[in-house]
C-alpha positions in Angstrom: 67.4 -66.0 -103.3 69.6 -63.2 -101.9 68.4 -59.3 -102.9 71.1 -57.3 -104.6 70.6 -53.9 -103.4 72.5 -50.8 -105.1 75.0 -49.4 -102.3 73.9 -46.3 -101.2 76.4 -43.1 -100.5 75.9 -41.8 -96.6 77.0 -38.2 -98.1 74.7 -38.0 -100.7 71.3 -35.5 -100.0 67.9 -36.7 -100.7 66.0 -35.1 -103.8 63.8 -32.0 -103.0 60.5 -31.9 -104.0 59.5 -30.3 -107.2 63.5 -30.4 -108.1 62.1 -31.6 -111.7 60.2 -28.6 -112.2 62.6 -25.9 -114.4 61.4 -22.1 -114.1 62.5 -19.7 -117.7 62.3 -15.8 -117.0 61.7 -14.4 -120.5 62.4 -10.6 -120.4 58.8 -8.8 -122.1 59.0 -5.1 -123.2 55.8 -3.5 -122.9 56.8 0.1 -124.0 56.0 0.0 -127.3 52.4 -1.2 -126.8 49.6 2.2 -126.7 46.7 1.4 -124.3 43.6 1.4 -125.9 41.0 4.2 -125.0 37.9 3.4 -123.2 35.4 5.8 -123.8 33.1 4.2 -120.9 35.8 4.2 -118.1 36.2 7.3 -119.2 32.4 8.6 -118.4 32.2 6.2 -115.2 35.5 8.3 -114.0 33.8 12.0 -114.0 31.0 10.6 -113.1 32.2 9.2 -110.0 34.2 12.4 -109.6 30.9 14.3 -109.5 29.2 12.1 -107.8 32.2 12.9 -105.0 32.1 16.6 -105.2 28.4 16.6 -104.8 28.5 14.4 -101.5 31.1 16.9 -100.3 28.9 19.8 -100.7 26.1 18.5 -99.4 27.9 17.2 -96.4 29.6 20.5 -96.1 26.3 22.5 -95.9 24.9 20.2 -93.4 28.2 20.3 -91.1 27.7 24.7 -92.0 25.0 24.8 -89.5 26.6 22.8 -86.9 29.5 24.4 -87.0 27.8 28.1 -87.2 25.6 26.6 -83.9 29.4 26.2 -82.4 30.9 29.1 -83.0 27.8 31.6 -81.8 27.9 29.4 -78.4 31.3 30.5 -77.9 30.4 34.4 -79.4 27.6 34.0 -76.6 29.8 33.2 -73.5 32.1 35.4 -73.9 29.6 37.8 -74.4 28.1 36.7 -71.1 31.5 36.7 -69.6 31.9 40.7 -70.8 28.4 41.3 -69.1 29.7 39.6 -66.0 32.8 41.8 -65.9 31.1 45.0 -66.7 28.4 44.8 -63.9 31.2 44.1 -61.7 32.8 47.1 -62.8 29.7 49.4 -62.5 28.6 48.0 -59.1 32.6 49.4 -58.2 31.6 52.6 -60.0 28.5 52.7 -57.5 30.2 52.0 -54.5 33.6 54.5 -55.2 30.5 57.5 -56.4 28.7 56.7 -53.2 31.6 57.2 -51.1 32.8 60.5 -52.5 29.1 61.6 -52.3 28.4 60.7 -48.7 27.0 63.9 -46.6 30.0 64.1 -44.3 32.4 63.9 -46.6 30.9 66.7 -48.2 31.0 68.5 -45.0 34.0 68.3 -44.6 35.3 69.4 -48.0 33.0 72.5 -47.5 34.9 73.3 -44.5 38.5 72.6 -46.0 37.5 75.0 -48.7 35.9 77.5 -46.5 32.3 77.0 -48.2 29.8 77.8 -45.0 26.4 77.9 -45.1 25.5 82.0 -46.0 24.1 84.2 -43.4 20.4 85.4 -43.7 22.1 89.2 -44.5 24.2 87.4 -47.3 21.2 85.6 -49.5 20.2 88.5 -51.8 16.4 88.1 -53.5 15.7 88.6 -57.3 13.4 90.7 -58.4 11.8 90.1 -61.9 10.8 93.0 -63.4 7.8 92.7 -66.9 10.4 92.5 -68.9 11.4 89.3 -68.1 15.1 91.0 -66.7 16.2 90.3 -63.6 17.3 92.8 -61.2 21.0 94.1 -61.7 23.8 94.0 -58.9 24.7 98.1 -58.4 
């Protein structure tokens, strides 16, 4: 018995798979349609709204302090730093006032001035009187 067999064509592509299956885009137009209200999504909403803006104060109060704690740190060093720069600029103050006060010195702008120390016949002595007046230069 010899098998008939259907000639195939070499051109001819094999079928794909699910090439049966037919896909129909109907066009729907929802604008028309009003959504219903829901009066319990509605609470749940503010009330996870609050329950937000209470978290943020609360977390905002606690972060207060830290952030207070921060910012008088920084307030503290530089007022450290000031300290720092104005004892420097007082032990300056000390060393320039010593300097211009030293004895020599002093001696020697007494003599560029012609300050000398007063003869004996130069000193003159007060008398007080009862009166509380002091004697008068004639």
């Amino acid at each position: 018995m010899a098998s008939v067999r259907a000639e195939r064509d070499p051109f001819q592509l094999r079928a794909l798979p699910h090439d049966d299956v037919f896909f129909y885009c109907k066009r729907i137009d929802n604008s028309r349609l009003v959504r219903e209200h829901d009066v319990r999504a509605h609470g749940a909403c503010w009330g996870a709204i609050g329950g937000a803006a209470a978290v943020l104060v609360l977390l905002a109060g606690l972060l207060s302090f830290s952030v207070a704690n921060t910012v008088a740190g920084y307030k503290l060093q530089a007022l450290r730093a000031e300290e720092r720069k104005l004892q420097d600029e007082s032990r300056t103050l000390d060393l320039q006032a010593a300097e211009l006060l030293r004895p020599d010195r002093l001696v020697e702008l007494a003599r560029k001035q012609n300050m000398v120390t007063p003869s004996s016949q130069q000193v003159f002595h007060l008398e007080t009187r009862a009166d509380g007046t002091v004697a008068m230069v004639k």
